[in-house]
LUMKOL-433182 format. One line per 5 residues: number of its first residue (from 1); for each residue x, y, z of C-alpha. Coordinates in steps of 0.5 Angstrom, whole numbers, plus 500, padded with zeros to 3 digits. Layout:
BEGIN
NUM) X:Y:Z; ...
//
This chain:
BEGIN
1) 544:515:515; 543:519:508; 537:517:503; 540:513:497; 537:518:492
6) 541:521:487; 539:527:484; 538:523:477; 533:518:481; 530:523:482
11) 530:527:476; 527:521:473; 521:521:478; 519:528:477; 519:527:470
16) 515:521:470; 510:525:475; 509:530:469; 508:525:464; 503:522:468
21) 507:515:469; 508:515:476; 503:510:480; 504:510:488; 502:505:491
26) 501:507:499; 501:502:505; 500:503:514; 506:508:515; 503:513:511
31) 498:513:516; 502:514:522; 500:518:528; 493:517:525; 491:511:525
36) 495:505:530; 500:500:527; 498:494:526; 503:491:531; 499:496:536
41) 492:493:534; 494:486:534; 497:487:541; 491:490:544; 487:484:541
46) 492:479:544; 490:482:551; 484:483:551; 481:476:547; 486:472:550
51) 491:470:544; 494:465:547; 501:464:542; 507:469:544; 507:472:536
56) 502:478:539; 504:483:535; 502:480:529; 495:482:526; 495:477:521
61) 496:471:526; 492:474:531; 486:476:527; 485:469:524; 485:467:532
66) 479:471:533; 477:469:526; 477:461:529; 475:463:535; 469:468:534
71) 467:468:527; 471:470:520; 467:476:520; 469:479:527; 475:481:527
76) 474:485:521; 468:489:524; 472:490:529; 476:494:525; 471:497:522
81) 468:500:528; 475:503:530; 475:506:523; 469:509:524; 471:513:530
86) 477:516:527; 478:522:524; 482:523:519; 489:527:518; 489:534:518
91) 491:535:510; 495:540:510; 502:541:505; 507:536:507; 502:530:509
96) 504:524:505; 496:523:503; 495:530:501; 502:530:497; 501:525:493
101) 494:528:492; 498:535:489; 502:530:484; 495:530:479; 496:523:478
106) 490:518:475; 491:512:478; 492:511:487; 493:504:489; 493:502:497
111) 493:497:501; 489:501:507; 483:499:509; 482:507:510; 478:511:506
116) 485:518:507; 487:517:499; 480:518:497; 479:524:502; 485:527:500
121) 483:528:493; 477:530:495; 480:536:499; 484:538:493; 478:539:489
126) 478:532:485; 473:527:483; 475:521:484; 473:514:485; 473:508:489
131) 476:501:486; 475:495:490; 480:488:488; 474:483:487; 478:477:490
136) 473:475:493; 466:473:490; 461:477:495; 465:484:494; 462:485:486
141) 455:484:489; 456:488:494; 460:494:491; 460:493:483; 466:495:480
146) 466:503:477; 470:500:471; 464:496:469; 461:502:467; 466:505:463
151) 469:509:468; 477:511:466; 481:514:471; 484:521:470; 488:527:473
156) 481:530:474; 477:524:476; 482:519:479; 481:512:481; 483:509:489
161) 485:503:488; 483:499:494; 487:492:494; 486:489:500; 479:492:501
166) 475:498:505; 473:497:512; 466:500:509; 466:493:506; 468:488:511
171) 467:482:506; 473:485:502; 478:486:507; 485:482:507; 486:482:514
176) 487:474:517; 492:469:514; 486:465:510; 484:471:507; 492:472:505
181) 492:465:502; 487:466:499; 488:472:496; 494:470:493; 492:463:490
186) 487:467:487; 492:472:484; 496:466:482; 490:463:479; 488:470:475
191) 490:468:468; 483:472:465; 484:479:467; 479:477:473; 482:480:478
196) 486:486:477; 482:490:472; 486:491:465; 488:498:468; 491:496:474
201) 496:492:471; 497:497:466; 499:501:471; 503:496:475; 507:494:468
206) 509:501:465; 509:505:470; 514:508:475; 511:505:482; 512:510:488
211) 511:505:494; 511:510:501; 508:506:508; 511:499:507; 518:496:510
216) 522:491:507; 521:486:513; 514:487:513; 511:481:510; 506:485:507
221) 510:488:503; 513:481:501; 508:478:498; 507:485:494; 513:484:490
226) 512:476:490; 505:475:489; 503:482:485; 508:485:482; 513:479:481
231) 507:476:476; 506:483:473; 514:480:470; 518:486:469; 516:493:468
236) 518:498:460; 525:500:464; 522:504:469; 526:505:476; 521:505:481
241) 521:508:488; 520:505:496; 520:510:501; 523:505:507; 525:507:513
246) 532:505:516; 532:497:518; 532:496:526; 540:492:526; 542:487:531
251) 548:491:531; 546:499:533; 552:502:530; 553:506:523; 557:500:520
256) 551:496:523; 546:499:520; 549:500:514; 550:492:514; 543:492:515
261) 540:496:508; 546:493:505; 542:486:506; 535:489:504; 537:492:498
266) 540:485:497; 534:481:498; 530:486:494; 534:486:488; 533:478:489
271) 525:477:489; 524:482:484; 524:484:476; 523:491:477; 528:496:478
276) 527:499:485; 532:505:488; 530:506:496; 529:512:499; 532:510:506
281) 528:515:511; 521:517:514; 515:518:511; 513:525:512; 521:526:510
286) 520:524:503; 513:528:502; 516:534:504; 522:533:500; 518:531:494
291) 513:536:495; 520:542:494; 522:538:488; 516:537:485; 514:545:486
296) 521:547:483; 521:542:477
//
């Protein structure tokens, strides 16, 4: 099943990527093959530590079982000690992360605990800083915001902003279903700029978003566009783009799996204010293809 991009979509992209108004906005399967996905994770932790639901493949879940079952920080330092031992991606040419790192954009927004954005720019010779959203009262007196300073993000010294936190910085990790809660009441509370920097939701609100790793029916991603993006409103007319992978149907068939973006496609122009064009394919695909386009254009 082919992508929905036209060519004026992607006319348009490329053209807000050289103007500098692009923001990408990368999730878990950008990291795929590298770092395990969170299905995989919560499985390992359901065996080992006894979860004792059938919802096993939820991280969410199963961390705020350890959570209550442990302490809140358990589950947490347990990512971060897998994080730890993992290496990170070969950054070669059509790795998502190195890609993105190509396109010169100052600002990067993730909800990655990993650090593959930042060492990605880093690698291509670019000085970049880490941001951490402070939804919790510890993370600014663990990590102070580089915004504070007077810091502004540009092509040469881009800002990666870490919307669910860094597994170097496990107090600000969103990671169980209390920490998602209590993200989002945060969020919705935000009425002085407290949480999102005034740069982020600049970002947020006038620029084209690039969204690679995240998937229609994750949950994750719902609460992206209803928490975050849906209290940013509507952005100045620009297209966005979520790079998705084709939907899993009940009914396995090419008329079956067209039924299934046809609904996606549908629920996504329902929850959101933002016009969105979904590239249907993997993620390594898109890179290598943005990376082909971006280098003609």
């Amino acid at each position: 099943m082919s992508n929905t991009l036209g060519e004026s979509d992607w006319e348009n992209l490329l053209q807000r990527i050289k103007d500098k108004e692009c923001t990408p906005f990368t999730g878990a399967g950008a990291c795929a093959g590298t770092l395990p996905l969170a299905s995989e994770i919560a499985d390992q932790w359901a065996e080992k530590y006894g979860y004792p639901l059938t919802d096993s493949g939820n991280l969410a879940r199963v961390a705020q079982f350890l959570a209550v079952d442990q302490d809140p920080m358990f589950p947490k330092q347990v990512i971060r000690r897998q994080f730890q031992k993992t290496d990170p991606p070969c950054f070669e040419a059509n790795e998502p992360h190195c890609v993105l790192a190509d396109l010169k954009l100052p600002i990067y927004i993730t909800t990655n605990y990993d650090s593959f954005m930042f060492q990605a720019l880093k690698s291509r010779e670019r000085e970049p800083k880490r941001e951490l959203c402070q939804w919790n009262d510890l993370i600014g007196l663990i990590e102070p915001s580089v915004l504070d300073s007077g810091f502004m993000p540009t092509p040469a010294n881009p800002l990666v902003y870490h919307l669910h936190g860094h597994y170097e910085v496990p107090q600000s990790m969103v990671l169980t279903e209390d920490d998602y809660l209590a993200f989002l009441v945060r969020l919705s509370k935000d009425k002085e700029d407290r949480l999102l920097p005034a740069r982020i939701r600049t970002a947020l609100a006038t620029t084209s978003l690039l969204f690679i790793g995240y998937s229609l029916t994750d949950w994750n991603f719902r609460v992206l566009f209803r928490g975050l993006i849906g209290s940013m409103g509507a952005t100045l007319g620009m297209t966005s783009i979520a790079v998705q992978l084709e939907p899993s149907a009940a009914d396995p068939s090419e008329q079956g799996r067209a039924r299934a973006q046809r609904y996606l496609n549908q629920y996504l122009e329902k929850i959101q204010r933002i016009k969105v064009r979904i590239y249907w394919g993997d993620v390594r695909k898109f890179a290598r293809e943005l990376r082909e386009r971006w280098e003609a254009f």
